[in-house]
N, C-alpha and C positions, 0 to 999 in steps of 0.2 A: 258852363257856369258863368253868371254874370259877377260883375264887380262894380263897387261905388264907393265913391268916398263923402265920408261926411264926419264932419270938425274933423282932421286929420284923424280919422280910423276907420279903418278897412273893414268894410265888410260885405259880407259874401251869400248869398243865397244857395240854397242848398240844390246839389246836385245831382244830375241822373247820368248813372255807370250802365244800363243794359238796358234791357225791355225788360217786359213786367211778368212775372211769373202765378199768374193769379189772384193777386191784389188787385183791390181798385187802385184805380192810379189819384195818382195824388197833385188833385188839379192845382189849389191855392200855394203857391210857394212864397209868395212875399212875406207873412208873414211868420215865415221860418227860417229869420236872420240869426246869424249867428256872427258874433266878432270874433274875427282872427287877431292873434298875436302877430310873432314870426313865423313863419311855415319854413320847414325843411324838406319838405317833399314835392313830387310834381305829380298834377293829377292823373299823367299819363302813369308814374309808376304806383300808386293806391289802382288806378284803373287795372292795370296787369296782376297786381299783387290785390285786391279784391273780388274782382268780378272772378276768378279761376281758384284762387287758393283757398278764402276763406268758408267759397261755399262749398266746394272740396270736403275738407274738412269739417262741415256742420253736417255731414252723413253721415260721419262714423261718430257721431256722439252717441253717447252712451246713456240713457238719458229713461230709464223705463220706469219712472216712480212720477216724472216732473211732465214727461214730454217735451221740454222744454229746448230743443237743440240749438246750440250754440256751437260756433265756429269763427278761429280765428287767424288772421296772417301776422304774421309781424316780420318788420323790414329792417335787417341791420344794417350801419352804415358802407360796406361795402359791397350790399345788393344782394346778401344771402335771405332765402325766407325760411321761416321756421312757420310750421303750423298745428293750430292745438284746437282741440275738440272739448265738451264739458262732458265729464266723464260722474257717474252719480255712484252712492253706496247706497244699500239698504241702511247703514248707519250713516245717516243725512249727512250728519255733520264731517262725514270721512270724504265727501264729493269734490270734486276740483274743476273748478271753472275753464273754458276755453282758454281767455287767458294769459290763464297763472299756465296750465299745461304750455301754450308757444312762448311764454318765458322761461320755464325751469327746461326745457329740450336747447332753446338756445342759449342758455349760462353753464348748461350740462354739456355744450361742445367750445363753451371758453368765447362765449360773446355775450358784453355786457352794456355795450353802446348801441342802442336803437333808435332810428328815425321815424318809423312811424307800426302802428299795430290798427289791422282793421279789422271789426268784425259783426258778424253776419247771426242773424234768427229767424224763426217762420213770422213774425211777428209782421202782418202787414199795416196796423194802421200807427204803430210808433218804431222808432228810429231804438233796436236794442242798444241799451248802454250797460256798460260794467257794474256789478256791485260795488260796495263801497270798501270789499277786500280786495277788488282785484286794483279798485285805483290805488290803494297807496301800495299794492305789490308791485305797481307800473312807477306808482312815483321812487321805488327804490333806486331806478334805474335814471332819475331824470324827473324834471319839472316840466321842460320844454320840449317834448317829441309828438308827433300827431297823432291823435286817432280818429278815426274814421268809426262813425255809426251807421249802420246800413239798415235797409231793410229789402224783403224779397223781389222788388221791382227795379232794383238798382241805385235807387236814390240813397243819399247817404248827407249827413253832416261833420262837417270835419271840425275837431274841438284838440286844444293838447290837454296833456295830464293835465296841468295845471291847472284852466280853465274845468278840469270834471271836479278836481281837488284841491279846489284854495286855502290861503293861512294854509296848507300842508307840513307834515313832519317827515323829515328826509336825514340821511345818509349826514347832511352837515351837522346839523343838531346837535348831534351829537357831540362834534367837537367844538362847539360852542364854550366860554366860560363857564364852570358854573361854582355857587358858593361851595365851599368848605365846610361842610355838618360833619360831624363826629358822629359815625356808628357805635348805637350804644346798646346794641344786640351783643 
């Protein structure tokens, strides 16, 4: 992965985790810059905890209506991984995303602090990214932690919540001020 700097901001062209699994490979990289924030992670530990875990995990998705398999790792900050597959209903709306699945397994064993979630689809000619439920499921946990978009040839973009889900509504919000209405139900 190359690096450059320009007007004080970091940024990073996107990287390749393995060889390629049947996609065409993906010759033009410059113009799929992406700007970083802060990073918490090191590419060696996304490289560990995506190239094994997350695609692991995209085979046992459940997925017989969409086709569409999805797999995820996510890295808590003492180096545990959790990992979650997208799992489908015949009643659409009852389905759960990879993931929301390696979040709820990891809060379900009492871990709510994460550094980074990566994750993986057959998708070879874009970079899978989250729906727009599972970012603010991810911003529950945080503003600032990595994610990793991959795709089958190992290449991947690294973005945090925040950048997937800007202006975001979080956990603080709530304890924000707010005016005083009278309920008049």
């Amino acid at each position: 992965m190359t690096a450059s700097h320009t007007s004080n901001t970091s940024v990073r062209e996107v990287g390749e985790l393995g060889k390629g699994i049947g996609c065409r490979t993906w010759k033009k990289q410059s113009h799929r810059k992406v700007l970083l924030s802060r990073r918490n992670t090191t590419h060696t530990q996304h490289s560990n905890m995506a190239d094994q875990k997350m695609r692991e995990a995209r085979k046992f998705a459940y997925c017989p209506y969409s086709k569409f398999r999805v797999g995820a790792a996510l890295l808590t900050h003492d180096g545990t991984v959790f990992t979650g597959c997208n799992v489908e209903n015949a009643c659409f709306c009852l389905g759960i995303c990879a993931e929301k699945t390696a979040i709820s397994k990891a809060v379900s064993e009492g871990y709510t602090d994460f550094k980074a979630i990566a994750i993986a689809s057959d998708m070879c000619e874009h970079f899978v990214s989250p729906c727009g439920g599972c970012r603010q499921f991810m911003r529950e946990f945080g503003a600032n932690w990595d994610v990793y978009l991959s795709k089958p040839d190992g290449s991947y973009v690294e973005m945090t919540v925040e950048e997937l889900l800007p202006a975001s509504f979080g956990p603080e919000d709530l304890k924000m001020k707010k005016v005083n209405i009278r309920n008049e139900f």
